[in-house]
BAKEGU-739945 format. One record per residue (C-alpha): residue number from 1; residue in three letters; x, y, z. Coordinates in steps of 0.1 Angstrom, whole numbers, padded with zeros to 4 digits, m for minus. Example, Ala and Ser with C-alpha at 12.3 -4.5 7.8 and 13.67 -1.06 7.14 Angstrom:
BEGIN
+-----+-----+-------+-------+-------+
!   n ! res !  east ! north !    up !
+-----+-----+-------+-------+-------+
!   1 ! Ala !  0123 ! m0045 !  0078 !
!   2 ! Ser !  0137 ! m0011 !  0071 !
+-----+-----+-------+-------+-------+
END
This chain:
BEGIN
+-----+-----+-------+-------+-------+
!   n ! res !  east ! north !    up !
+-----+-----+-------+-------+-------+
!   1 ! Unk ! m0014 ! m0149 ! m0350 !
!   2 ! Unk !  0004 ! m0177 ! m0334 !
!   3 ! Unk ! m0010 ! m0186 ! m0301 !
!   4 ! Unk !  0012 ! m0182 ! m0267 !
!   5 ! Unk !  0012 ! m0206 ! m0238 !
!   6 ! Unk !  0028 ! m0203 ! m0204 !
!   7 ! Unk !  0053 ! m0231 ! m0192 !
!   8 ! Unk !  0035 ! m0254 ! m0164 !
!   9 ! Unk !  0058 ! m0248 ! m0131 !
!  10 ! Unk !  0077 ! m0221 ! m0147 !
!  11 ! Unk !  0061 ! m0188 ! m0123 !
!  12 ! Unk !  0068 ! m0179 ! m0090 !
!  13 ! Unk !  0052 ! m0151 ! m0066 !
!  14 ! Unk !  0068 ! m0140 ! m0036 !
!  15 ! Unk !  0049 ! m0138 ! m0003 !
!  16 ! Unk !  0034 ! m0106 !  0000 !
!  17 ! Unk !  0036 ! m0082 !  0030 !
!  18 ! Unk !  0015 ! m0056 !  0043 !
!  19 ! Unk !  0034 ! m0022 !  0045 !
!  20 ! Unk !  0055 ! m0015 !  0063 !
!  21 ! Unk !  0063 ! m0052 !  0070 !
!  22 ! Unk !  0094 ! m0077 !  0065 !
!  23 ! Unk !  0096 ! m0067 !  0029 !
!  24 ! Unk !  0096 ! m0025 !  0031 !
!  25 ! Unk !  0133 ! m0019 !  0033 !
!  26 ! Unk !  0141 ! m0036 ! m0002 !
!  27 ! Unk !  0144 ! m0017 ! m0029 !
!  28 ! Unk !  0113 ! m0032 ! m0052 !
!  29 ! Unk !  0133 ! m0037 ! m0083 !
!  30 ! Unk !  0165 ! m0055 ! m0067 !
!  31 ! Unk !  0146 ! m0073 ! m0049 !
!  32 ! Unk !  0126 ! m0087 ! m0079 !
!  33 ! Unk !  0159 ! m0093 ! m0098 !
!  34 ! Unk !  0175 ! m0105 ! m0066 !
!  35 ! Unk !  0148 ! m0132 ! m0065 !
!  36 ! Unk !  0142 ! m0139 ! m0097 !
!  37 ! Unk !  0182 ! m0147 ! m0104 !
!  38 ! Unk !  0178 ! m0170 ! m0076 !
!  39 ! Unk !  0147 ! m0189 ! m0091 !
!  40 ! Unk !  0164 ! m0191 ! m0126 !
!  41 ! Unk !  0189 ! m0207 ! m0109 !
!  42 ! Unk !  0168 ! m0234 ! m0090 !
!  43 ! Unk !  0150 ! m0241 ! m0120 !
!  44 ! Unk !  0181 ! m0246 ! m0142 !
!  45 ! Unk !  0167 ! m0218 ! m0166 !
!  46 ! Unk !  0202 ! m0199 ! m0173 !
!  47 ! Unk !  0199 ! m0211 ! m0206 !
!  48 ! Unk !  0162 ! m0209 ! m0211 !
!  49 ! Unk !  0158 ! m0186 ! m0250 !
!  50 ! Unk !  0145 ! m0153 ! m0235 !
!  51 ! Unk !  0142 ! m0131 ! m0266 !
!  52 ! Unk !  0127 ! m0101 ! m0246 !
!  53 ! Unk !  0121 ! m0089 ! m0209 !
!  54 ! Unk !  0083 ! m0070 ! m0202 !
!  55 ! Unk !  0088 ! m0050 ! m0165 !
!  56 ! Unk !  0057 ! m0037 ! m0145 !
!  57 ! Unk !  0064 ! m0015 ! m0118 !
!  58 ! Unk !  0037 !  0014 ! m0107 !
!  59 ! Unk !  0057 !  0029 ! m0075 !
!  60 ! Unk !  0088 !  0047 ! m0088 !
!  61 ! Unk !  0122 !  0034 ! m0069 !
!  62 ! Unk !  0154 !  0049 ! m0068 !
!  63 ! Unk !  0168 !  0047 ! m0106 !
!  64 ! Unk !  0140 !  0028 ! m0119 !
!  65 ! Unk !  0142 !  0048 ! m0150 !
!  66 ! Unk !  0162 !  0027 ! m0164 !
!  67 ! Unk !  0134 ! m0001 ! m0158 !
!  68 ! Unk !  0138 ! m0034 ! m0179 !
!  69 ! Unk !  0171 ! m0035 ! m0188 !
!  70 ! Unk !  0185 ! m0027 ! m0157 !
!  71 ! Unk !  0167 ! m0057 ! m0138 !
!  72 ! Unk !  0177 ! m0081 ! m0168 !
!  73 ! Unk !  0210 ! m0068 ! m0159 !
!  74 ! Unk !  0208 ! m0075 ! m0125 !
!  75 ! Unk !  0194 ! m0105 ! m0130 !
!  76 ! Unk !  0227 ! m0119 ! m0155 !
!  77 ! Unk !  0205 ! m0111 ! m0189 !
!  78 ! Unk !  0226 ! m0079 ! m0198 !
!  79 ! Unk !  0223 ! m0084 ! m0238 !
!  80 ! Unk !  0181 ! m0088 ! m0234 !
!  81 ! Unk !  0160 ! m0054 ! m0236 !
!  82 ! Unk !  0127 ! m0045 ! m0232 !
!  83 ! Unk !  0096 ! m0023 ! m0225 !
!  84 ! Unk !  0085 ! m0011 ! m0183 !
!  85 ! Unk !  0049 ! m0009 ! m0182 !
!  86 ! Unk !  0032 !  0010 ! m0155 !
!  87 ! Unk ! m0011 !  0007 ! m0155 !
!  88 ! Unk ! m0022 !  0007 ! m0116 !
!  89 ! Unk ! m0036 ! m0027 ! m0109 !
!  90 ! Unk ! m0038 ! m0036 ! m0145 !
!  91 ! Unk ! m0002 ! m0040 ! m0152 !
!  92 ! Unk ! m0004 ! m0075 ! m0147 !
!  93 ! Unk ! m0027 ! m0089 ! m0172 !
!  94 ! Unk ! m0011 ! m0056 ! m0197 !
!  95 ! Unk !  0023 ! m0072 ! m0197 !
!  96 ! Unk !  0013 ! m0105 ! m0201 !
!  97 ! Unk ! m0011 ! m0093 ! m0231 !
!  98 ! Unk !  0023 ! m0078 ! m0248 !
!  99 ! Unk !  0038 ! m0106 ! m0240 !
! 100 ! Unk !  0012 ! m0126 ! m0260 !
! 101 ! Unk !  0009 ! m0103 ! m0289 !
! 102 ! Unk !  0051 ! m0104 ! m0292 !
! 103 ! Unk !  0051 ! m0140 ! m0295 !
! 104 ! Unk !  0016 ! m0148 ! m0318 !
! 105 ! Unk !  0036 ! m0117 ! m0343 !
! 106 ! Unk !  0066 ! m0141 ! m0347 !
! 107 ! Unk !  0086 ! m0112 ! m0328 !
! 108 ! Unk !  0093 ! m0132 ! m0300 !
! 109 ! Unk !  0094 ! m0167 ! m0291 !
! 110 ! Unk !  0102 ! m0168 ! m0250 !
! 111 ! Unk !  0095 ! m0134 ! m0230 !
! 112 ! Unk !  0102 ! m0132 ! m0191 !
! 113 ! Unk !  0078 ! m0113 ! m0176 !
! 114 ! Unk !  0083 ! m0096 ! m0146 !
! 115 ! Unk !  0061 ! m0075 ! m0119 !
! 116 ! Unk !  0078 ! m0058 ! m0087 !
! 117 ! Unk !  0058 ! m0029 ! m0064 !
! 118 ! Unk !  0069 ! m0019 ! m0027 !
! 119 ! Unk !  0041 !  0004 ! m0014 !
! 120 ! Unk !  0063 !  0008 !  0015 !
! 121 ! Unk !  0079 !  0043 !  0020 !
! 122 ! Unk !  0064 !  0054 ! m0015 !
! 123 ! Unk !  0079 !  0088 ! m0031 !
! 124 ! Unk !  0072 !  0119 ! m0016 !
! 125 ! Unk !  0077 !  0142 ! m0055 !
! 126 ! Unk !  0084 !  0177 ! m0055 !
! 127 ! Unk !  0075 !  0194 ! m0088 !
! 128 ! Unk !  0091 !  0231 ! m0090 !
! 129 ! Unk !  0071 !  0255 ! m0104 !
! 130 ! Unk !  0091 !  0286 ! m0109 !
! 131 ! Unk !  0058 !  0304 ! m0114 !
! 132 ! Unk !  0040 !  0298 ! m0082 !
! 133 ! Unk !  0042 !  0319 ! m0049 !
! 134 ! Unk !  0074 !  0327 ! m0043 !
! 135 ! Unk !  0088 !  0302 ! m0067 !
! 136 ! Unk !  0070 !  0271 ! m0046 !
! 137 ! Unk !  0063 !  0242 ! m0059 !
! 138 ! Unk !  0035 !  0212 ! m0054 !
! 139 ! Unk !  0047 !  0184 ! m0032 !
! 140 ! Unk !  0027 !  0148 ! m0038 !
! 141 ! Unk !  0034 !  0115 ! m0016 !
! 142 ! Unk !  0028 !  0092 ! m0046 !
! 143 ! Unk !  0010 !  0064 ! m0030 !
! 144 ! Unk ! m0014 !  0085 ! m0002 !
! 145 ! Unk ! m0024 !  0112 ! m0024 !
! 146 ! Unk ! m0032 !  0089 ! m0054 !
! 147 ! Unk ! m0055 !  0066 ! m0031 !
! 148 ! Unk ! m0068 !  0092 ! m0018 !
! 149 ! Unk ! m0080 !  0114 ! m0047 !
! 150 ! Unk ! m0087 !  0103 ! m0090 !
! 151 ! Unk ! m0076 !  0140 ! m0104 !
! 152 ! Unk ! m0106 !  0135 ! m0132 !
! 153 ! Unk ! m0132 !  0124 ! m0108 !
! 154 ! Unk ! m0119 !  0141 ! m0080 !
! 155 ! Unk ! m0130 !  0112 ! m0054 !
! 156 ! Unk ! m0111 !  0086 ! m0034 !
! 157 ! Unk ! m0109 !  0050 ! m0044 !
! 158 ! Unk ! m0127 !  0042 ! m0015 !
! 159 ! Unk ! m0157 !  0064 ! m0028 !
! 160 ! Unk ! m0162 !  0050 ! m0059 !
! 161 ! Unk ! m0167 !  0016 ! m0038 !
! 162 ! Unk ! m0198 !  0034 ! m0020 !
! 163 ! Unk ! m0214 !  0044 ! m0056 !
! 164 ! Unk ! m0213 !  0012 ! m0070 !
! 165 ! Unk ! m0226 ! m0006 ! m0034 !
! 166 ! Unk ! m0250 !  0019 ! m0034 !
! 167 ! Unk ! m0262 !  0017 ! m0073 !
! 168 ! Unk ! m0268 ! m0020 ! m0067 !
! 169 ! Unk ! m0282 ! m0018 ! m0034 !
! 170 ! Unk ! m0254 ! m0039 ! m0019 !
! 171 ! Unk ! m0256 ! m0041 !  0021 !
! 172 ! Unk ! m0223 ! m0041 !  0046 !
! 173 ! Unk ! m0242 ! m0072 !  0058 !
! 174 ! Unk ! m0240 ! m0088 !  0026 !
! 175 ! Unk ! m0205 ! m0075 !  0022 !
! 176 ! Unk ! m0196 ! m0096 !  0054 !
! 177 ! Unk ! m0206 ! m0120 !  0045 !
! 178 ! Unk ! m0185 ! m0127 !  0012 !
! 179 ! Unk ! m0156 ! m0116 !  0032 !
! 180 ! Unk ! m0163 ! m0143 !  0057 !
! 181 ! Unk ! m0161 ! m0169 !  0026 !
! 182 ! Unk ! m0130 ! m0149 !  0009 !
! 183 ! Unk ! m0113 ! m0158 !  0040 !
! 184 ! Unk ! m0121 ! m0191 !  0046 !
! 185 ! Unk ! m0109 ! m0199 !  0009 !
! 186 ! Unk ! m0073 ! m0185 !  0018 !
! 187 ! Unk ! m0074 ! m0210 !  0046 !
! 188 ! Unk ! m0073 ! m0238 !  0017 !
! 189 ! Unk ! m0045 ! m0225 !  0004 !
! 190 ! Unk ! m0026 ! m0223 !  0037 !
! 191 ! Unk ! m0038 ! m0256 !  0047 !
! 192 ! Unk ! m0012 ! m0284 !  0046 !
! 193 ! Unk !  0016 ! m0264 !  0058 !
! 194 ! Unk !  0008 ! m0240 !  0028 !
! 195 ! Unk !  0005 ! m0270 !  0003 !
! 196 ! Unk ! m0009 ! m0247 ! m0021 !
! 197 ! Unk !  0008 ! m0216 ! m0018 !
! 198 ! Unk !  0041 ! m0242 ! m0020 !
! 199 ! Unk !  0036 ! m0252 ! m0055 !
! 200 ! Unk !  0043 ! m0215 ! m0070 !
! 201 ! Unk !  0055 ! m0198 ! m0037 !
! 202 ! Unk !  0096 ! m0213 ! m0020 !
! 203 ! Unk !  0087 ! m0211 !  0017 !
! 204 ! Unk !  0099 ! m0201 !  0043 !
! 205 ! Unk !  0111 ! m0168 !  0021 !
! 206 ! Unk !  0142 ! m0161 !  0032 !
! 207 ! Unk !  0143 ! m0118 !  0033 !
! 208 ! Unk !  0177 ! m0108 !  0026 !
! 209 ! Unk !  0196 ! m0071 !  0038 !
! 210 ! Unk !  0190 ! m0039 !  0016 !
! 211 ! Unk !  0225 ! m0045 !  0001 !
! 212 ! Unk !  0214 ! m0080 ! m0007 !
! 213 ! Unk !  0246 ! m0098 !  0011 !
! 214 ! Unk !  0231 ! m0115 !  0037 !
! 215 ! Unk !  0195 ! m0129 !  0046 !
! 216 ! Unk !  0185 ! m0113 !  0082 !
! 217 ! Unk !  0154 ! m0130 !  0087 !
! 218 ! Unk !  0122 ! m0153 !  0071 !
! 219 ! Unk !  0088 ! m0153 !  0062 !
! 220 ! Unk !  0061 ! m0181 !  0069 !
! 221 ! Unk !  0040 ! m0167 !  0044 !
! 222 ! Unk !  0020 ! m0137 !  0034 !
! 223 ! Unk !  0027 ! m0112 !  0061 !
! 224 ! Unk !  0002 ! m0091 !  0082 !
! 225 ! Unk ! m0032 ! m0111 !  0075 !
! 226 ! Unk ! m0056 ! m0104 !  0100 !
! 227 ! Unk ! m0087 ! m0133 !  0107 !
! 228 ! Unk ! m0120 ! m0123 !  0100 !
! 229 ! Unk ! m0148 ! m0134 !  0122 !
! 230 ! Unk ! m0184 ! m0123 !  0119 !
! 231 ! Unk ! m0183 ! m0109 !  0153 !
! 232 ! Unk ! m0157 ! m0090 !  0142 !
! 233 ! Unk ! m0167 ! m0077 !  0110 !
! 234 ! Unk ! m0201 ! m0066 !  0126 !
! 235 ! Unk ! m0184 ! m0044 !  0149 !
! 236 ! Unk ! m0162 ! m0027 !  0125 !
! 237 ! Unk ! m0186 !  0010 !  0111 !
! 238 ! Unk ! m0182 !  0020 !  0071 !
! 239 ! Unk ! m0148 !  0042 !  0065 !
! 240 ! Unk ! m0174 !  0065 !  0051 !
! 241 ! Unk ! m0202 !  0082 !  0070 !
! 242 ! Unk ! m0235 !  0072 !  0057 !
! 243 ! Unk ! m0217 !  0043 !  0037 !
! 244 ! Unk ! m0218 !  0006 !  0037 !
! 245 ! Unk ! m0178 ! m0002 !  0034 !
! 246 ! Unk ! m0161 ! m0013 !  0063 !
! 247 ! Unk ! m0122 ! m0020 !  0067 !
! 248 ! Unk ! m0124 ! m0055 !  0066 !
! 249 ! Unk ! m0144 ! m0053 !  0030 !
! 250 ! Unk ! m0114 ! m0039 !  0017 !
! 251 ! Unk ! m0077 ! m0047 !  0010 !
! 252 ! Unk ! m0047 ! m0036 !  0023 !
! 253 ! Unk ! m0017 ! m0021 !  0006 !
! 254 ! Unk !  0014 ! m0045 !  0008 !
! 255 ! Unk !  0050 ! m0053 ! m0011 !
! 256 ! Unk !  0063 ! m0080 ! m0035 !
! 257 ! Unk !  0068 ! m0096 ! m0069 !
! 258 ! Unk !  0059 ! m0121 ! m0094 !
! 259 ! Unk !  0068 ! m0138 ! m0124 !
! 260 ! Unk !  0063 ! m0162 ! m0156 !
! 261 ! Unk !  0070 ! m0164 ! m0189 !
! 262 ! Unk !  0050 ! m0162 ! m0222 !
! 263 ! Unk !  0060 ! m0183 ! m0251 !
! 264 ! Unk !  0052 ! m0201 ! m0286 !
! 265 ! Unk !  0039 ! m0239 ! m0280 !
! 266 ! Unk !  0070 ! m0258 ! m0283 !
! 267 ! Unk !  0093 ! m0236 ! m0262 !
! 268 ! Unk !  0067 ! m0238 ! m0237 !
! 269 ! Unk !  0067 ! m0274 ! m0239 !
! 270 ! Unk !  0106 ! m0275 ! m0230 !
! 271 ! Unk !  0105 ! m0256 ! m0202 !
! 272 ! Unk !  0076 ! m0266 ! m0184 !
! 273 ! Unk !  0083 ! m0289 ! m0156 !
! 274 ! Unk !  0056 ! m0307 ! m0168 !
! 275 ! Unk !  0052 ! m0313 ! m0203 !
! 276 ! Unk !  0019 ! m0327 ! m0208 !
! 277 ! Unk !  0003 ! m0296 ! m0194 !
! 278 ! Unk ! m0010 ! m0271 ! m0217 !
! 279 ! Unk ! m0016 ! m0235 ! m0206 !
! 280 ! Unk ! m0027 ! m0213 ! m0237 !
! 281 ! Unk ! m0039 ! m0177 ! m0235 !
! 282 ! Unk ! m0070 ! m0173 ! m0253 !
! 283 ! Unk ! m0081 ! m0135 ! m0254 !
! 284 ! Unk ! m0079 ! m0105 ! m0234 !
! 285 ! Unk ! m0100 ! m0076 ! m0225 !
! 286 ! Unk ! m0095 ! m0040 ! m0213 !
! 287 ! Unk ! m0124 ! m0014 ! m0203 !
! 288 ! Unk ! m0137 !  0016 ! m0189 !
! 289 ! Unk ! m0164 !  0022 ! m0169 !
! 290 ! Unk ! m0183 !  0056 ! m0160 !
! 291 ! Unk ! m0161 !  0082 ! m0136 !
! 292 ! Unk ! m0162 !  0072 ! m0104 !
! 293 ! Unk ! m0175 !  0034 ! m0104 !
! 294 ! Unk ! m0140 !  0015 ! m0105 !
! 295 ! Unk ! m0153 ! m0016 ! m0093 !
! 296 ! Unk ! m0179 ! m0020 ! m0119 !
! 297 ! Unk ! m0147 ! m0020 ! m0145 !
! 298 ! Unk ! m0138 ! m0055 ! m0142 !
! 299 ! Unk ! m0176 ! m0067 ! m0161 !
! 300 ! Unk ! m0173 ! m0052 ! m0191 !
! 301 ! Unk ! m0139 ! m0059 ! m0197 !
! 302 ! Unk ! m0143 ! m0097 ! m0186 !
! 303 ! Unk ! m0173 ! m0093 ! m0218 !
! 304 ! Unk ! m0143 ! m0074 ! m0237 !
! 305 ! Unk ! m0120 ! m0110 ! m0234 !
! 306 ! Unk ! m0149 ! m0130 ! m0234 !
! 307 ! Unk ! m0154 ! m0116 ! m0272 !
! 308 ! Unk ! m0118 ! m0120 ! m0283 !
! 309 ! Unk ! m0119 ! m0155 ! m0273 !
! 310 ! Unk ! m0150 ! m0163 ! m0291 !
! 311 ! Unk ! m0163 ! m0174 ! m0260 !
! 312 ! Unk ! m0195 ! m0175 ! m0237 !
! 313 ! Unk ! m0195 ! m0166 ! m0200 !
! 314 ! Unk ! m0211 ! m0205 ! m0200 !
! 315 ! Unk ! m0177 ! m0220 ! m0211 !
! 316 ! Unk ! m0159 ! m0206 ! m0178 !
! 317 ! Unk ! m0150 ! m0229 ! m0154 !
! 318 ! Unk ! m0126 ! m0209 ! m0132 !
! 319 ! Unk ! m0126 ! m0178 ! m0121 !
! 320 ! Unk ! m0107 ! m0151 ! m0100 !
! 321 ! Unk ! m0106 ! m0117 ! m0096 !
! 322 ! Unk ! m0087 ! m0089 ! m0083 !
! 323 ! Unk ! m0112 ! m0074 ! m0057 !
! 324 ! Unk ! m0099 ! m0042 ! m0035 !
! 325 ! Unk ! m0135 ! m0041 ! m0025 !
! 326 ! Unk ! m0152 ! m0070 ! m0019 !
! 327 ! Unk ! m0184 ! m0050 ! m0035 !
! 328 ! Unk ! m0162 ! m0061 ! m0069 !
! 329 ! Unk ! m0168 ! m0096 ! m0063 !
! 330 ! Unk ! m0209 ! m0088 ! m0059 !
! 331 ! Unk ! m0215 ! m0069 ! m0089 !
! 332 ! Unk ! m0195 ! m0094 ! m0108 !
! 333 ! Unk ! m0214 ! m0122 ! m0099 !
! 334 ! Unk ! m0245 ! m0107 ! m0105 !
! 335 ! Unk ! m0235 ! m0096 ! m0142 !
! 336 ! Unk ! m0217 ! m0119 ! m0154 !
! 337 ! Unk ! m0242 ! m0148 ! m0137 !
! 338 ! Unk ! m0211 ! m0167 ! m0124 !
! 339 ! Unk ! m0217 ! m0179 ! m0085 !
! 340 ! Unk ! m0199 ! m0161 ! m0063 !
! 341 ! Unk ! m0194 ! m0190 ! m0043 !
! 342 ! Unk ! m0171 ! m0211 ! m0071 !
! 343 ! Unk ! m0150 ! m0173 ! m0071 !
! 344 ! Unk ! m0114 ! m0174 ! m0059 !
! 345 ! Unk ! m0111 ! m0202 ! m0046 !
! 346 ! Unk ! m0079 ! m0207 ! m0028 !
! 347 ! Unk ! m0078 ! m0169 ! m0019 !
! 348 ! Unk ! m0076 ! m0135 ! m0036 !
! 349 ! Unk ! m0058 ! m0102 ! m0034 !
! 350 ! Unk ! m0089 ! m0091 ! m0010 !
! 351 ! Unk ! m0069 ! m0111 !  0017 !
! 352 ! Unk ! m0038 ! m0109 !  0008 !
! 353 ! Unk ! m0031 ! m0076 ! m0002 !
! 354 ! Unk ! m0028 ! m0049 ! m0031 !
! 355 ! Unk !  0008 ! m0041 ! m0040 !
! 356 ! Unk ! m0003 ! m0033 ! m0074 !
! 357 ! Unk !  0017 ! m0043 ! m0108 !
! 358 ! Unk !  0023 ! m0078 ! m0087 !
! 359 ! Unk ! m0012 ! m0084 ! m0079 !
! 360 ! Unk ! m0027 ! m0096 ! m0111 !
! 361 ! Unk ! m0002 ! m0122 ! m0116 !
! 362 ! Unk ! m0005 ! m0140 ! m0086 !
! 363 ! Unk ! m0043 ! m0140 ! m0091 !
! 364 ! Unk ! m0037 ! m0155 ! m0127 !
! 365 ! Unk ! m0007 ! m0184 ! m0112 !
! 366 ! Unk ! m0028 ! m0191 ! m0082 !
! 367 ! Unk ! m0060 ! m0201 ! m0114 !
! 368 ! Unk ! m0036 ! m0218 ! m0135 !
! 369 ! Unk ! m0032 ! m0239 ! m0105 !
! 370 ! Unk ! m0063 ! m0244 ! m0091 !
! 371 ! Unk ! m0073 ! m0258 ! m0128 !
! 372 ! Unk ! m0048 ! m0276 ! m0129 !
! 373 ! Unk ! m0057 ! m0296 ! m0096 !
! 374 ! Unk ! m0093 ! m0294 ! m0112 !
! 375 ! Unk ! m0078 ! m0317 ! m0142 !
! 376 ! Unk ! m0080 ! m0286 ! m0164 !
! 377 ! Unk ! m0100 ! m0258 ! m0177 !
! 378 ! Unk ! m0111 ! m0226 ! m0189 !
! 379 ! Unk ! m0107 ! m0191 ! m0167 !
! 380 ! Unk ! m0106 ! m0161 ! m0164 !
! 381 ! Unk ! m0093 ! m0132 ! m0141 !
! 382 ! Unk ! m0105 ! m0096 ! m0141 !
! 383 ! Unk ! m0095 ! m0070 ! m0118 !
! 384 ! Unk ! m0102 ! m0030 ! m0118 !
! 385 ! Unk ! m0077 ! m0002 ! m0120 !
! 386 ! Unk ! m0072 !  0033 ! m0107 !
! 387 ! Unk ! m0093 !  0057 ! m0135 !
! 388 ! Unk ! m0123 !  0034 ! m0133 !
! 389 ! Unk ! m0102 !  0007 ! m0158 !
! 390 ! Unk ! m0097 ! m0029 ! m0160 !
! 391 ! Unk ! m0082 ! m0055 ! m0177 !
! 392 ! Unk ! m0094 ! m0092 ! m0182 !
! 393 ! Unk ! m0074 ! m0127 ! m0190 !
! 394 ! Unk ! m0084 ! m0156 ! m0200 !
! 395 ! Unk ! m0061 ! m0185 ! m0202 !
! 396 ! Unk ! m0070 ! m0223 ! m0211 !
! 397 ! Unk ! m0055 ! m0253 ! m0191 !
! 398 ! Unk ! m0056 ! m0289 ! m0211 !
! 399 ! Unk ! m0035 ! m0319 ! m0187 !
! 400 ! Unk ! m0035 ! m0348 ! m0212 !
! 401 ! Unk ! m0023 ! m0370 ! m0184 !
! 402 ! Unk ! m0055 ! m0362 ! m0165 !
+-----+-----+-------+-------+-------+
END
């Protein structure tokens, strides 16, 4: 297999926004292929040789059946095609892995990959049942009633965040605690006017109409953030009775996109904005934990990537994870013997929000850059998925001009 690398520069998130916010009258996937047309642009990548289009998307929009190759269309690509790729909070990391296995098979030598979710006003589904009382159906809102209840486990999300607090003993005051420090590390990324955040995010965002003809308004940054403070967090009781998991220990659903692209060395190399940056993907891992313990998922498939890589936990020098309890970030330290301290360092999608297929690929831009700053290195992200699932990346950064 040939190895794939991402282009340096070559990835852009949008800001996200809670539901509900600046971003919930946009149609997700116009939106992505509004933006994304207009990044091409900036970057002078019209002629960039995109072989193949990967789409994830996990809350169906109007006509996203036709997926990929309607976005490429939108987005001026009509002759490229492509698979749409829908796996909850794994999406991310499972494009991206296509991606890779497309171009180390010779089968592609430049893929565009793309992630879009609006949480926002999700589907309310009717399924007819001809054979129910009186010919009724089953009606399901698509995003609340899949939060809210794992068909096979029959729990909430938010439940299988009390067994696993509960399996490893870990307190709401502990809880608050890492929360305190999650936020404080978002803070370095907004810092400077959002110096960070500026190198993969264009700020202000402008936010444009739902027909896309006009922008009516802007966006500093991420959208609907709320400070924590421990006087604040110590006041806040567990969702569940008897639990330990309070509001602030978990994320919030929100809207946006992402994307990069995934490549053989030397197209990489001539689209990167700098050169002498190397970004390689080195393995990747996917898992499943027992019913019911979601957050545990992200361990064993970080072990699951660790193994394709040929690596040891000891050769990680960077990690982040996707963490919609902040009881993820806990067990993962304590397994995997990583400090949770040296975790997510310039934020994480505990603070700035969950709107699914997008979520993964910020994580994994926001640790290419952070290395980068660092002069290089090896990391890795792993973050959980509905079904007690997960999916881990890990992705090498070399600066030869460091």
């Amino acid at each position: 297999m040939k190895p794939s690398f991402i282009p340096y520069g070559q990835y852009w998130s949008t800001p996200f926004a809670r539901w509900q916010g600046s971003l919930a009258h946009l149609h997700a996937l116009e939106f992505a292929a509004w933006n994304a047309r207009r990044e091409i642009e900036r970057r002078k990548l019209r002629d960039a040789p995109i072989d193949l289009g990967v789409l994830g998307t996990t809350v169906p929009q109007n006509a996203s059946f036709y997926g990929l190759p309607w976005v490429m269309g939108l987005m001026g690509f009509g002759s490229l095609g492509g698979p749409t790729i829908a796996q909850a909070c794994a999406t991310s990391v499972r494009c991206m892995s296509l991606a890779a296995d497309e171009v180390g098979s010779g089968r592609a030598d430049c893929v565009f990959v793309l992630t879009a979710d609006r949480v926002s006003n999700g589907p309310q589904i009717y399924y007819p049942n001809p054979a129910g009382p009186g010919g009724s159906g089953r009606h399901e809102n698509w995003v609340m009633d899949n939060i809210n209840h794992d068909p096979l486990a029959r729990v909430s999300m938010g439940a299988t965040g009390e067994n696993v607090a509960r399996r490893y003993g870990i307190t709401t005051a502990e809880q608050n605690e890492v929360t305190l420090m999650r936020y404080a590390q978002y803070k370095n990324a907004t810092a400077g006017d959002h110096a960070f955040q500026r190198r993969y995010m264009r700020l202000p965002f402008e936010v444009p109409d739902e027909k896309f003809r006009k922008i009516t308004g802007s966006m500093a940054g991420d959208e609907g953030i709320h400070a924590s403070t421990a006087d604040g967090l110590a006041k806040l009781r567990p969702v569940t009775e008897g639990g330990t998991i309070t509001y602030g220990g978990q994320t919030h659903p929100s809207d946006g996109n992402t994307a990069l692209f995934v490549c053989s060395q030397d197209v990489a190399k001539a689209l990167s904005t700098r050169p002498e940056i190397g970004i390689r993907i080195l393995g990747v891992g996917a898992a499943r934990t027992e019913l019911a313990y979601m957050p545990l998922a992200p361990v064993p498939a970080a072990r699951a990537a660790l193994k394709n890589a040929g690596l040891a936990m000891t050769a990680i020098t960077h990690v982040k994870t996707h963490n919609p309890f902040v009881v993820n970030d806990i067990v993962f330290s304590r397994e995997m013997g990583f400090d949770i301290a040296k975790m997510n360092q310039f934020g994480c999608s505990l603070v700035w929000g969950h709107p699914q297929a997008p979520t993964g690929m910020r994580s994994v831009i926001e640790l290419i850059e952070e290395m980068v700053l660092d002069g290089g290195g090896t990391g890795l992200f792993s973050g959980c998925a509905a079904g007690d699932t997960a999916m881990s990346l890990i992705i090498r950064v070399e600066d030869s001009a460091a």
